[in-house]
C-alpha positions in Angstrom: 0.0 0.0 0.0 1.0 3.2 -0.6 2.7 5.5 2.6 -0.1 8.0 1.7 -3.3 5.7 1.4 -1.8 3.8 4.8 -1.7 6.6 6.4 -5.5 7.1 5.9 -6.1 3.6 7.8 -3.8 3.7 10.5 -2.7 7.2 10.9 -2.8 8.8 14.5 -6.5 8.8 14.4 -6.6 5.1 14.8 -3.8 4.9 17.2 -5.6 7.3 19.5 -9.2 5.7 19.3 -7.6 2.6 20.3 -5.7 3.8 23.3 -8.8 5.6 24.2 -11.2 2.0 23.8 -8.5 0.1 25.8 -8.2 3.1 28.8 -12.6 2.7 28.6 -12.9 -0.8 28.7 -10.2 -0.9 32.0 -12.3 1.8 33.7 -15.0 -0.1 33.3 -13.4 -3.7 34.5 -11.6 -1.9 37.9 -15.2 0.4 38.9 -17.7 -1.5 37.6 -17.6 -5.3 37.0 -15.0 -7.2 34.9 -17.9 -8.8 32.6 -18.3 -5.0 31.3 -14.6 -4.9 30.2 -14.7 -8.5 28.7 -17.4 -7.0 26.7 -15.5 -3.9 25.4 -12.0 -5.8 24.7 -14.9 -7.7 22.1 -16.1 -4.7 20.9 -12.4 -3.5 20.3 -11.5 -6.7 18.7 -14.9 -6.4 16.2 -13.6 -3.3 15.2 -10.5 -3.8 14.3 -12.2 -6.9 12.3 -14.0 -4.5 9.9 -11.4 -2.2 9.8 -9.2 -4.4 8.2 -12.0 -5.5 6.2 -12.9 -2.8 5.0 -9.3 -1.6 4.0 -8.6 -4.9 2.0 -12.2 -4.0 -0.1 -10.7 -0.5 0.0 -7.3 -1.7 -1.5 -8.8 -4.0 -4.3 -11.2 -1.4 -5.2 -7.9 1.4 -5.7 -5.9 -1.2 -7.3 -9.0 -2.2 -9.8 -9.6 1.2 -10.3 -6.1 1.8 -11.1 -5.6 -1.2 -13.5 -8.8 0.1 -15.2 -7.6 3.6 -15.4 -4.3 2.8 -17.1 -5.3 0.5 -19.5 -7.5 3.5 -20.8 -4.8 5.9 -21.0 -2.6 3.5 -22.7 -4.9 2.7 -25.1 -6.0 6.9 -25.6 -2.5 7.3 -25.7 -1.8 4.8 -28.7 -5.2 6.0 -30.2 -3.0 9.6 -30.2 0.1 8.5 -30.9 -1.4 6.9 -34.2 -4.1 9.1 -35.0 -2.1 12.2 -34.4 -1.5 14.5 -37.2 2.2 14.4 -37.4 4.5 11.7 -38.3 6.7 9.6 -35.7 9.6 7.7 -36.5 11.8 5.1 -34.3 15.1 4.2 -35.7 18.1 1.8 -34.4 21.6 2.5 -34.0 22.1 1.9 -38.0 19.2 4.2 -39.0 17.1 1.2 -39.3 13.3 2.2 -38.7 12.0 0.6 -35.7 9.0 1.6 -35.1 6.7 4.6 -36.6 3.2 5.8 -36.2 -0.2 5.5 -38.7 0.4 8.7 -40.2 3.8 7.6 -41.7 1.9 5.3 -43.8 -0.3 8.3 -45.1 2.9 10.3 -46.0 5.0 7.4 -47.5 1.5 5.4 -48.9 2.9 2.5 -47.7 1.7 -0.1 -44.9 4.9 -1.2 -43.3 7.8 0.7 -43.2 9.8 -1.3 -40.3 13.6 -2.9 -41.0 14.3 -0.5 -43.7 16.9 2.4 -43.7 15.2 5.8 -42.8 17.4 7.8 -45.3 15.8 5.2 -48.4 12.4 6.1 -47.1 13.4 10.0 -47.0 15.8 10.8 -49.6 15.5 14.6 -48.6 16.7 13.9 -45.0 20.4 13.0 -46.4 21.2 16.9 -47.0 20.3 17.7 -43.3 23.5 18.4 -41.7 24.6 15.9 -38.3 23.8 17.7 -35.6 21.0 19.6 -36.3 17.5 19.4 -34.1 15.4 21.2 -36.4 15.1 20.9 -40.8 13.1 21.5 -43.6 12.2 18.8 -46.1 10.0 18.8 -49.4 8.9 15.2 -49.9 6.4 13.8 -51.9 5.6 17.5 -52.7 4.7 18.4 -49.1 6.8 20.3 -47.3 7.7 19.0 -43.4 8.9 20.4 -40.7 11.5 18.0 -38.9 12.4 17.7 -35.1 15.2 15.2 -34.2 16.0 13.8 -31.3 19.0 12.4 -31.2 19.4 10.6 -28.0 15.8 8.9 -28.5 16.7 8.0 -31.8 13.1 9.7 -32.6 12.0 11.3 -36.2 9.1 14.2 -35.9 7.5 15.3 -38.9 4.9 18.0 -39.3 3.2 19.1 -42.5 3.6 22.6 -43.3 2.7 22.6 -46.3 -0.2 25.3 -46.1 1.5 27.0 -43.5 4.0 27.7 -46.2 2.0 27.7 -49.4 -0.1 31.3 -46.9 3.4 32.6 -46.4 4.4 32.5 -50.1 1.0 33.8 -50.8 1.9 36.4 -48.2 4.9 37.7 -49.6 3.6 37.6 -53.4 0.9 40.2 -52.2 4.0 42.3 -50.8 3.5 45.9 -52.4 6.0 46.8 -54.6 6.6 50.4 -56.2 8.7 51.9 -59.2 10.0 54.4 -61.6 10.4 54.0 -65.2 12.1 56.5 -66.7 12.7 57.6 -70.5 16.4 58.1 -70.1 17.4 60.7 -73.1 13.6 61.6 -74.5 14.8 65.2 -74.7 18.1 64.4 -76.7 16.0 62.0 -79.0 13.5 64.3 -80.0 15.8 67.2 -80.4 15.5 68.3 -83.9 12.1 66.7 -84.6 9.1 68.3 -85.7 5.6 68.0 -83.9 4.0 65.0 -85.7 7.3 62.9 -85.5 7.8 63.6 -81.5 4.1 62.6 -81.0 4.2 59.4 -83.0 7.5 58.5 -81.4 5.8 59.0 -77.8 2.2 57.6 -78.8 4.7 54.6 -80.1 7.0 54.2 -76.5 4.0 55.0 -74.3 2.2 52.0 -76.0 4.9 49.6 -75.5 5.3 50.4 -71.7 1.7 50.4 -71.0 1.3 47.4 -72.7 4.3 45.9 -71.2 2.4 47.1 -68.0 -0.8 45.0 -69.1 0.5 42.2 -69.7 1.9 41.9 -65.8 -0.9 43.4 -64.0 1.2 46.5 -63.3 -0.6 49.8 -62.1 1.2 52.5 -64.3 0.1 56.2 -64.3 2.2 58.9 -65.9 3.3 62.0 -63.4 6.1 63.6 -65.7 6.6 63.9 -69.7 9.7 61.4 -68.8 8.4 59.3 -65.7 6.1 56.6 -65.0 4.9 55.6 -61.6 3.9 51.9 -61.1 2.5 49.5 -58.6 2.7 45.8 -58.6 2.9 43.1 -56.0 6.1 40.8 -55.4 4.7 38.0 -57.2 4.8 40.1 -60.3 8.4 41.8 -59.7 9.8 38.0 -59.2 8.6 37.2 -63.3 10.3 40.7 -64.0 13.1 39.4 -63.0 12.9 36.2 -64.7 12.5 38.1 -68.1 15.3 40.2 -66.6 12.9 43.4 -67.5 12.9 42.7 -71.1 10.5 45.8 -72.1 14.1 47.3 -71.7 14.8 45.8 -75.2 11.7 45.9 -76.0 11.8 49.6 -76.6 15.5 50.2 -77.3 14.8 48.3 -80.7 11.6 49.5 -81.6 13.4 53.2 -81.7 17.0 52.0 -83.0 16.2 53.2 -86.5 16.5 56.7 -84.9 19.8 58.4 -84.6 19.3 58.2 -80.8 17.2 55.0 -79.3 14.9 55.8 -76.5 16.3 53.9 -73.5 14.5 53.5 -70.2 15.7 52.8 -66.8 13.6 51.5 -63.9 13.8 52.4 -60.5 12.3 49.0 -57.6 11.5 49.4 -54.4 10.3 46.5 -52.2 10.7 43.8 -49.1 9.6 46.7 -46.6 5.8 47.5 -45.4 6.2 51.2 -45.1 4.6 53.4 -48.4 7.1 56.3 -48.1 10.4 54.4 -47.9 8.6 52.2 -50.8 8.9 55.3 -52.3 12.1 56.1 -51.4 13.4 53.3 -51.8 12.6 53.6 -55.4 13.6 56.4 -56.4 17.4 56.2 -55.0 16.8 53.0 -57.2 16.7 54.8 -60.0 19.2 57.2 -59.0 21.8 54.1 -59.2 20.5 53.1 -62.3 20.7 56.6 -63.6 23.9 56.4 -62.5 25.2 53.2 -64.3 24.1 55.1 -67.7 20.7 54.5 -67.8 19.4 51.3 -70.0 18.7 49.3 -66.7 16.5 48.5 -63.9 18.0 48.5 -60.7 15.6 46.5 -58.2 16.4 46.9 -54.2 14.6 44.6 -52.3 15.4 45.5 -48.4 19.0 46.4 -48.7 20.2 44.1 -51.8 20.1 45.8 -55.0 20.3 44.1 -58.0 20.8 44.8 -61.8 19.0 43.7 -64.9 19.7 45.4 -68.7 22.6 47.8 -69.0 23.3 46.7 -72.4 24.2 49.7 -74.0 26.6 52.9 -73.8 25.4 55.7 -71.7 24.9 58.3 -74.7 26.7 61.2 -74.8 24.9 64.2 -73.3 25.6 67.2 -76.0 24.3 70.0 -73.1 27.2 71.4 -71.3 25.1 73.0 -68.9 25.0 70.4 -65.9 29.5 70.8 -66.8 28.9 74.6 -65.9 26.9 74.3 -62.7 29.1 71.0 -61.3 32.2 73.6 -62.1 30.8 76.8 -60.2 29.1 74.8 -58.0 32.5 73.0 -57.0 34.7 76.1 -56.8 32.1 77.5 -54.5 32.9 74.8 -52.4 36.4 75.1 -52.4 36.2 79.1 -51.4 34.2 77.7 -48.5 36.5 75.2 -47.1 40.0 76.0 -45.6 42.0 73.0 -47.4 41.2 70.4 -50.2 42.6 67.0 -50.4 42.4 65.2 -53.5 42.5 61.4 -53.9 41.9 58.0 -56.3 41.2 55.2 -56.0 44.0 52.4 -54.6 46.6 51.6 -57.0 45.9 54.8 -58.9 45.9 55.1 -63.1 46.6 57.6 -65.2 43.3 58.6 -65.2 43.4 58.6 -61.6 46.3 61.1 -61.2 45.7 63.1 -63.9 42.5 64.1 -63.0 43.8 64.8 -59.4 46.3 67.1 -61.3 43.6 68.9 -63.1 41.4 69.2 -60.0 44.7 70.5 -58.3 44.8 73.4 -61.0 41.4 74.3 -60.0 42.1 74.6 -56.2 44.8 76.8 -57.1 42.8 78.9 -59.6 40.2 79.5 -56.0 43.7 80.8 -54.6 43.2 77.6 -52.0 45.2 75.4 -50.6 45.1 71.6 -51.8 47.5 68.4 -51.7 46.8 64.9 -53.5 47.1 61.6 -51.9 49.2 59.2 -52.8 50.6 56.6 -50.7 53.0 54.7 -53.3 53.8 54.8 -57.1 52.8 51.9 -59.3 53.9 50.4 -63.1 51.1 52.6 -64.5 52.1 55.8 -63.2 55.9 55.4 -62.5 57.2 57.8 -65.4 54.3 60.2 -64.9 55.3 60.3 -61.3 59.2 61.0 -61.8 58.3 63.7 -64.3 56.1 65.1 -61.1 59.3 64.9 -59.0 61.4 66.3 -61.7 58.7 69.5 -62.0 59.6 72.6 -60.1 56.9 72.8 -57.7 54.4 70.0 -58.3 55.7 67.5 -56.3 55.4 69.1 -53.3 51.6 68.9 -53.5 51.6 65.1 -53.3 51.3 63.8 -49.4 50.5 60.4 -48.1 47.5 59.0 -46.2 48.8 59.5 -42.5 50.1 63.5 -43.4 46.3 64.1 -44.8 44.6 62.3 -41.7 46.8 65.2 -39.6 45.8 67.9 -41.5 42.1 67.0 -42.6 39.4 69.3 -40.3 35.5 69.3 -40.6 36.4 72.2 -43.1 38.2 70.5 -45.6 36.7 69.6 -48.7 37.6 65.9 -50.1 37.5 65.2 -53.6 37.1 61.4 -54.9 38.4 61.2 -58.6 37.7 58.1 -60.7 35.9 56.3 -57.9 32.6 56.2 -56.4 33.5 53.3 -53.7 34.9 54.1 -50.4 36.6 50.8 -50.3 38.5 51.6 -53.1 39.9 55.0 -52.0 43.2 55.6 -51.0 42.1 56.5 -47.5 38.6 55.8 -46.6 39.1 57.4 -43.3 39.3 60.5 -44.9 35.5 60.2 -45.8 34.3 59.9 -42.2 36.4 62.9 -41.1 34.7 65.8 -42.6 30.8 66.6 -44.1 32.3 67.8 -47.5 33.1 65.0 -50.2 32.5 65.7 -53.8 32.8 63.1 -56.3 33.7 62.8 -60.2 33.8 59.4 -61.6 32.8 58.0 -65.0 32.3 54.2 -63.9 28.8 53.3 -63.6 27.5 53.4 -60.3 27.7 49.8 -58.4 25.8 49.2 -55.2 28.4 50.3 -53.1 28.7 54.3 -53.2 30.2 57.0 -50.9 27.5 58.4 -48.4 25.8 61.9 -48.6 28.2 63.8 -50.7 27.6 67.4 -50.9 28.5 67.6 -54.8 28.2 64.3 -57.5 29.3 64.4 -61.0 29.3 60.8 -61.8 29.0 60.4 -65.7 29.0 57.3 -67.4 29.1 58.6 -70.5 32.3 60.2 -70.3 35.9 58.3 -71.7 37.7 59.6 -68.4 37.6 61.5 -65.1 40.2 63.4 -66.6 37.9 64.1 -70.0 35.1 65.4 -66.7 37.7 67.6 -64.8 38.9 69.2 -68.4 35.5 70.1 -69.0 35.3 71.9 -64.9 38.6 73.9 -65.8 37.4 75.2 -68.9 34.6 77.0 -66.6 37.6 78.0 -64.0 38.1 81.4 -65.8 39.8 82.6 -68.9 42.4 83.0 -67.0 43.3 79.5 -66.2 46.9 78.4 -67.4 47.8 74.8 -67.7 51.6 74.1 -67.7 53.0 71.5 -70.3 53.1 68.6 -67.3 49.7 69.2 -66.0 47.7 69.0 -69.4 49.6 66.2 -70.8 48.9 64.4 -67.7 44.7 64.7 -68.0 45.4 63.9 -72.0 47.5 61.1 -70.9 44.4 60.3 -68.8 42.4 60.5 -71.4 44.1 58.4 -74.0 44.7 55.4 -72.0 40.9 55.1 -71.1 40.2 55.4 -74.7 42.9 53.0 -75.9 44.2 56.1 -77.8 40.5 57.3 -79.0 39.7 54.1 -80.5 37.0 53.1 -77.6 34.5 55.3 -75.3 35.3 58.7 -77.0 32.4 61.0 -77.9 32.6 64.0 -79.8 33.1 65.9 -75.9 35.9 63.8 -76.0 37.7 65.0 -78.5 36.4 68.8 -77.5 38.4 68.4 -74.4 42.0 66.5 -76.0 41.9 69.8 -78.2 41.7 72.3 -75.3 44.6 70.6 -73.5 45.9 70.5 -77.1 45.9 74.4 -76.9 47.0 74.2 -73.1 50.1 73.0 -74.3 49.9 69.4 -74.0 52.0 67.4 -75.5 51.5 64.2 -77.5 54.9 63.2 -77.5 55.2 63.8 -73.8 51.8 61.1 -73.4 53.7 58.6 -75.5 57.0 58.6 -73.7 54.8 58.4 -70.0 53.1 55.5 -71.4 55.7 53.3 -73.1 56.6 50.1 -71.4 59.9 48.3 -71.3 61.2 45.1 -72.9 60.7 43.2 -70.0 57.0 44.4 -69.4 56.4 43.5 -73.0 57.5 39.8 -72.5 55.6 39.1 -69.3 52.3 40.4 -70.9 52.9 38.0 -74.0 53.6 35.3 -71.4 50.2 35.8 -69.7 48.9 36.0 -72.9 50.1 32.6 -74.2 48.4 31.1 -71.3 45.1 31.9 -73.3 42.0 29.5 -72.9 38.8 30.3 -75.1 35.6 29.0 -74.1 32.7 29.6 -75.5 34.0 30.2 -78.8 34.8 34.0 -78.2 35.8 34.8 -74.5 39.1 34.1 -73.8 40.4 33.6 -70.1 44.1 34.4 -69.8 46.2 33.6 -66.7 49.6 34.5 -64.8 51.7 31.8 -62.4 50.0 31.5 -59.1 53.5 32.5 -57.6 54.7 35.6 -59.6 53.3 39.5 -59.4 51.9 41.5 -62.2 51.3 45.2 -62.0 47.6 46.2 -62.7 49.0 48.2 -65.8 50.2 45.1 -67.4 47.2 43.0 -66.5 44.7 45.3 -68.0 46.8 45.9 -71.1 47.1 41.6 -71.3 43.6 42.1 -71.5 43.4 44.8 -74.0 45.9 42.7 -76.4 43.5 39.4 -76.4 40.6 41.9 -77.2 42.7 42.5 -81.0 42.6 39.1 -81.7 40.6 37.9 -84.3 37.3 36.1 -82.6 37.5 37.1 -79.2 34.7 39.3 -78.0 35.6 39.4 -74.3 38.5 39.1 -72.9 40.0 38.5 -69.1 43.2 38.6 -67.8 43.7 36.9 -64.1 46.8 37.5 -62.5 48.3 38.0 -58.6 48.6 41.9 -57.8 51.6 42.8 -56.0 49.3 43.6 -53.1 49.2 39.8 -53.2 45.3 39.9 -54.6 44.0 38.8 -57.4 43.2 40.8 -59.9 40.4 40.4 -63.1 41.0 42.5 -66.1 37.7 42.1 -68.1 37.5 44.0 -71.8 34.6 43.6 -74.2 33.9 45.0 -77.8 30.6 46.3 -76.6 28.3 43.1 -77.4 29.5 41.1 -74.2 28.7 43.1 -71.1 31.9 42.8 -69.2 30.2 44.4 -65.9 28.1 42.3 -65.8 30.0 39.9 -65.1 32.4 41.5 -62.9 29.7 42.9 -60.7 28.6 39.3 -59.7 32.4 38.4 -58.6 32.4 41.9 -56.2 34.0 44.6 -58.8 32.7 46.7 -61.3 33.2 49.0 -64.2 31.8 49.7 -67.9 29.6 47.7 -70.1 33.2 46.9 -72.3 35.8 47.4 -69.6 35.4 46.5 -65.5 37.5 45.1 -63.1 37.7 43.3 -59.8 39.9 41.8 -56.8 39.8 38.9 -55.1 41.3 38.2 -51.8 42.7 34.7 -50.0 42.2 33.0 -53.3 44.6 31.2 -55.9 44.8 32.3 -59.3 43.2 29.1 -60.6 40.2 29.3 -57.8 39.9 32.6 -59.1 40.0 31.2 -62.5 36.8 28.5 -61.6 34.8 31.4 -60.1 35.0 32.9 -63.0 33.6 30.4 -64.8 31.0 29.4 -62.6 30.1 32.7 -63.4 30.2 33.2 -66.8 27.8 30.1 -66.7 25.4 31.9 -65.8 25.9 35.1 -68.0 26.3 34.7 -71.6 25.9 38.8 -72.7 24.9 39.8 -69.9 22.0 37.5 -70.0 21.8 34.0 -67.6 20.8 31.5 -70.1 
């Protein structure tokens, strides 16, 4: 019997009535007569009998009742265990199943299930990682959630099938909001009389709207140039599987003009609130703007992606937006007590030939400025002991730690040929004062320098150093280049161009002649960029190591254990692209900052950026670049070709 149930029977109550019977009944023998106590000693005796009667019935009747009682929750709990909606699975020590429940049969369709292995029964299970308590399988086109218990050896599976199928449902009903944008309508109908802009417009209008029918799209008109839509996610996700293709759609229905209409889109979505939706969209198509229009740029919470970008950014023919960046920028410079002028790491001639010319114009304010340059480099070597050989221009050239000491929240920064702050000299620099101004020509990538106070990012442009010519001729008539200073921004300009043969617009040109007239001097350019013997023989040595895939990309590549400057893997790059056949070219070789660098060049039909973009970098349509760190030269090679996999033109396919 149990302590507690005993204690019921003969707990202190009994003892007590006993002892208090026994004093009664020997009272009543000593004062009154013995016969009395014979007769209680009887009466104690009789009810002790049916006490212990009654506590043997009392015992059989708990233990019956008990028996009873867990034979019914044994048999509810089987009737649970197998009726249950969720799956239960026993297995041995060699992942034999054991044991499992009803519902097993329902998800397998199959009676008996016991002595076979568990990972033959669920094929999907065999990508869960060892370890892990808690998965998510599709099998049998269900989806289940999976709890493992290890120590039991036990297999939980719940269907969450509609669970899921409501989310999904969920997040296609997301609101999503965008931009589209007619890129260069003013340059296109420049020249055209009233009829032939209004069919041209009645023509594109058509094609976006019914691009916008045929996707359920909400699309209302609230400038000449802009479109506002609304669609849901479900929608933007078979965008992006047609990779936006009313972006072709309307570049070729307007290619027989002199100028095709191109359009870039601005997406916003993967956040509930309406007015950073709308935000979020139109710094959307800011970047895409950015990148030369031609494009949709799509950011979805904080990852932005790119689809399109196919073709050139055309050249603007208005000088205007020149002017205002130009006044606009000395303004700045009168403002600020010191300007520091810096590239990108590993600097070009672009690079420090625009900080030259930006260095002219700091004088020309009658302010004080210094460029940034921690170390010279193959590509800028006899540029930069011509500098050193000049009677004052050296001394304007400090390093990094010099312009951290002197940099105050009055200084104005100025980022040339570069819109990344990775990629600056000195990114510190951009933290320590509120006044960065940028000029670049790459097309804008996802990662871009925050809240500067002045941006002239074109894409269009050949250079930097064609955009800072452009800002000196606004400087004042005044302006005087010495024979160093303009040959270095031509110098800029011809190796971005490949000597005018790629990138160069008619502005282009404009600006080579009024550094012609500055007194630069061709001759000059060609001696800073000649290269010697031995320069000459490592690039055809890299270029021997050719491998073509696809028929017209080639994929070049240096020894895993020797250094190439930038300069000469770029121009390995630039020599494959002569070749007859080879549209794209790329050139991977160790960096003597011991990463690896990818020199990508295309003819225009291949988009390089693309490409490079997916592998961290950047640049133009036919021309980008990246680095990769803690990486061999042949890893390198294989991510490249994973990637290119996937892009064939720009295009997965």
């Amino acid at each position: 019997m149990p302590k507690f149930l005993a204690k019921r029977w003969f707990g202190s109550h009994m003892i007590l009535a006993l002892i208090f019977g026994l004093m009664a009944t020997g009272l009543l023998a000593f004062y009154v007569h013995w016969i009395f106590g014979l007769l209680g000693i009887l009466g104690l005796v009789l009810i002790i009998y049916v006490t212990l009667q009654n506590k043997k019935q009392f015992l059989d009747e708990v233990e019956s009742y008990a028996t009873s009682l867990g034979h019914r929750i044994q048999h509810a709990g089987d009737d649970v265990i197998q009726s249950m909606p969720v799956g239960i699975v026993l297995v041995n020590d060699n992942q034999s199943i054991e044991w499992h429940n009803q519902y097993v049969q329902m998800m397998t369709g199959r009676t008996n299930l016991i002595g076979e292995t568990l990972l033959e029964v669920f094929p999907p299970l065999a990508d869960v990682k060892l370890g892990k308590e808690k998965a998510e399988i599709t099998y049998q086109k269900r989806i289940y959630d999976v709890e493992i218990r290890s120590d039991e050896r036990l297999f939980y599976f719940t269907d969450i099938t509609l669970y899921k199928e409501l989310q999904m449902h969920y997040e296609d009903e997301k609101l999503v909001m965008g931009i589209v944008h007619l890129d260069n309508l003013d340059e296109v109908v420049q020249g055209m009389d009233e009829q032939s802009q209004s069919i041209l417009l009645t023509n594109v209008t058509g094609a976006i709207t019914k691009w916008a029918q045929q996707y359920d799209i909400y699309l209302r008109r609230f400038a000449s140039d802009k479109f506002f839509a609304v669609l849901d996610h479900g929608t933007l996700q078979q965008l992006e599987a047609t990779r936006f293709d009313v972006l072709d759609v309307v570049r070729e229905m307007t290619t027989k003009n002199k100028i095709p209409i191109t359009l870039s889109i601005g997406i916003g979505a993967g956040v509930d609130g309406l007015i950073e939706l709308g935000e979020m969209a139109q710094s959307s198509l800011d970047v895409a703007l950015g990148r030369g229009g031609d494009q949709a740029a799509v950011k979805v919470r904080d990852k932005l992606t790119f689809y399109g970008g196919k073709s050139n950014a055309v050249e603007k023919r208005n000088r205007v937006r020149a002017r205002v960046i130009a006044h606009a920028l000395r303004d700045l410079m009168l403002e600020s007590d010191l300007v520091l002028i810096m590239g990108h790491k590993m600097p070009d001639m672009d690079a420090i030939g625009a900080a030259i010319g930006v260095l002219k114009a700091v004088h020309a304010a009658d302010k004080q400025g210094y460029i940034l340059l921690d170390e010279s480099n193959p590509a800028i070597e006899r540029l930069m002991q011509a500098v050193e050989e000049h009677e004052d221009l050296n001394d304007y050239f400090i390093t990094s730690d010099q312009a951290i000491q002197m940099v105050t929240q009055r200084t104005l920064v100025v980022v040339v040929d570069t819109h990344r702050p990775s990629m600056t000299i000195e990114p510190r620099l951009l933290n320590m004062t509120s006044k960065v101004v940028l000029i670049d020509h790459h097309r804008r990538s996802e990662e871009f320098i925050a809240d500067p106070v002045l941006i002239y990012l074109e894409p269009y442009a050949s250079s930097t150093s064609e955009l800072v010519t452009e800002l000196l001729q606004y400087q004042g008539e005044s302006l005087s280049l010495d024979v160093l200073e303009a040959t270095a921004l031509l110098a800029g300009i011809v190796v971005d161009t490949k000597s005018f043969a790629f990138r160069t617009g008619s502005r282009t040109f404009e600006a080579a002649s009024f550094l012609r007239r500055k007194g630069a001097d061709t001759a000059l350019v060609q001696i800073l960029l000649k290269e010697d013997l031995t320069q000459y023989i490592r690039r055809a040595e890299i270029v021997q190591q050719t491998e073509i895939i696809g028929k017209n990309i080639a994929i070049a590549q240096g020894k895993n254990d020797e250094k190439y400057g930038q300069l000469l893997i770029a121009q390995a790059a630039d020599t494959l692209l002569t070749m007859a056949g080879i549209d794209a070219s790329f050139v991977i070789c160790r960096r003597p900052d011991d990463m690896i660098g990818i020199s990508a060049r295309s003819l225009g039909d291949f988009n390089v950026q693309v490409v490079m973009e997916e592998m961290g970098g950047g640049g133009h349509l036919n021309n980008a670049a990246t680095q990769l760190k803690e990486v061999t030269v042949a890893e390198a090679v294989e991510q490249l070709k994973q990637v290119l996999k996937n892009y064939q033109g720009g295009k997965p396919k």
